[in-house]
C-alpha positions in Angstrom: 5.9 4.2 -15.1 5.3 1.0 -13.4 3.2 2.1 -9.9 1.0 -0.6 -8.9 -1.8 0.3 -6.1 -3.6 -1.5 -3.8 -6.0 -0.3 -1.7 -7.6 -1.6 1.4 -11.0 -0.2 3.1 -13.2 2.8 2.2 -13.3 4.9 -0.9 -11.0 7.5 0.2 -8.2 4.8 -0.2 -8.7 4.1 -3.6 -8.8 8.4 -4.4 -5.5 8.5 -2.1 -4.0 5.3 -4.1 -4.6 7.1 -7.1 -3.1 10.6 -6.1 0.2 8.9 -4.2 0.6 7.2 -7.8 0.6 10.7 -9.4 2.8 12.0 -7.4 5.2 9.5 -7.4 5.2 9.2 -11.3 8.4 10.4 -12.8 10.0 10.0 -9.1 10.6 6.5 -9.0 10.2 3.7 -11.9 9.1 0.6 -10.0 7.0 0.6 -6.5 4.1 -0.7 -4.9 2.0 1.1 -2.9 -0.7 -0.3 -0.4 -2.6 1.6 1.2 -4.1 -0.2 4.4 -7.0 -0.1 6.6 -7.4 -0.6 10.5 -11.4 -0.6 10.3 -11.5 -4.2 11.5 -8.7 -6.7 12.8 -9.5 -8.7 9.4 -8.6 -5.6 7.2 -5.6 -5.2 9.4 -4.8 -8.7 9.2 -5.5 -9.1 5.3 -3.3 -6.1 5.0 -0.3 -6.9 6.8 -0.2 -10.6 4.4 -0.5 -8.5 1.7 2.6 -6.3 2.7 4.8 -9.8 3.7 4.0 -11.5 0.6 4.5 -8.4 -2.0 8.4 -8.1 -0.2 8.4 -11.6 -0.6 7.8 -11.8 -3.6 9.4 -8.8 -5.2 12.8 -8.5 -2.8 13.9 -5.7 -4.8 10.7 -3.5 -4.9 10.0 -0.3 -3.1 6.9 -0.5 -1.1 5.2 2.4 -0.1 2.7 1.0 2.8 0.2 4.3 4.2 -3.3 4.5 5.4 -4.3 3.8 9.2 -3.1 0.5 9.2 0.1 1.9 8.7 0.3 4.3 11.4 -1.5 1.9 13.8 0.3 -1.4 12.9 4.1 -0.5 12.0 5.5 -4.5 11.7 
């Protein structure tokens, strides 16, 4: 299992990082998941790079993007 997490804003992100991984074990082999905050226009900001560069850099990975940000901020 290689599920890397990255979590954005309050504490509930990190718990819900941590149960998405879970769930996803034995699903897929290779993902990211980042899960994003819309607290602040810098959290929405910093998150949205993080997404751009992670497909950049990884063209091939499956990237699981969820949290506010996500829902409020879908480029």
């Amino acid at each position: 299992m290689n599920i890397k997490t990255l979590s954005f804003g309050c504490r509930l992100n990190a718990l819900e990082c941590e149960k998405i991984s879970q769930m996803l074990s034995g699903v897929v082999d290779c993902a990211f998941v980042v899960n994003t905050c819309s607290v602040t226009a810098e959290a929405e900001r910093q998150c949205a790079q993080t997404v751009r560069k992670l497909s950049r850099e990884n063209p091939n990975a499956i990237i699981f993007v969820t949290g506010c940000g996500a829902t409020r901020n879908r480029t």
